[in-house]
C-alpha positions, 0 to 999 in steps of 0.5 A: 915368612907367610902369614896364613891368609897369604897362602896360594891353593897348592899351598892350601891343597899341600896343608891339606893333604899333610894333615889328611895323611897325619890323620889316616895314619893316626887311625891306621895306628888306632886300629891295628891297637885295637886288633893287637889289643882283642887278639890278647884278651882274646887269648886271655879269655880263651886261658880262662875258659880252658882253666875253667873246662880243667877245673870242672871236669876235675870237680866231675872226676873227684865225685866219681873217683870212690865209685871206681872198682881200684877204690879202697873206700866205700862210697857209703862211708865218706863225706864230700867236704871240697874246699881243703879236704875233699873227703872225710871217710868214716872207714867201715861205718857203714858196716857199723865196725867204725875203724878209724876216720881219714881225711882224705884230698885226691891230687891229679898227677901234676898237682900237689899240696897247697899251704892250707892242705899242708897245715891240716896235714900237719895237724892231724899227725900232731893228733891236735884234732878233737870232737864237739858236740854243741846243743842248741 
């Protein structure tokens, strides 16, 4: 066996070249991760921002949904809440003829109840819903 120092030219020249073409794969290979790495959080990204374009034009279309002609409430009488009930519509208020108070969540067609919306739905027809009034 040869020693390293022992080595002719062509054999330098072919060492050489092998760990030349060892590397240029190596940095192909980091490449073409890097490209199928963007592409995916590329993708991700672009989910996000089509999630976050749904969830505010259903936000815009839940503040003009009452003020639609089909609406059975009055936009006067109810009380935007949002987060698990959407309105509270103190019914004919506004007429001074309270006749009853609704909670009220609108769903579009493809969604429907989470737990916490069930558990208040679940609530209210046990009639466990009172009032207070706290003076400070």
């Amino acid at each position: 066996m040869k020693s390293i120092l022992n080595l002719s030219n062509n054999e330098y020249f072919l060492i050489i070249w092998i760990v030349l073409i060892f590397l240029f794969w190596i940095a192909i290979g980091y490449v073409i991760w890097k490209i199928l790495k963007y592409s995916q959080v590329k993708q991700y990204k672009l989910d996000a921002i089509k999630r976050s374009k749904s969830s505010i034009l259903w936000e815009v279309y839940e503040k003009i949904i009452p003020f639609l002609p089909s609406f059975e409430y009055s936009p006067k009488d109810m009380v935007f809440i949002w987060k698990w009930v959407d309105y509270l519509v103190f019914n004919w208020l506004s007429s001074w003829e309270l006749e009853d108070i609704i909670f009220l969540e609108i769903k579009s067609w493809k969604s429907s109840q989470n737990k916490n919306e069930k558990m208040i739905q679940r609530i209210i027809a046990e009639k466990k819903v009172r009032y207070e009034l706290m003076s400070i």
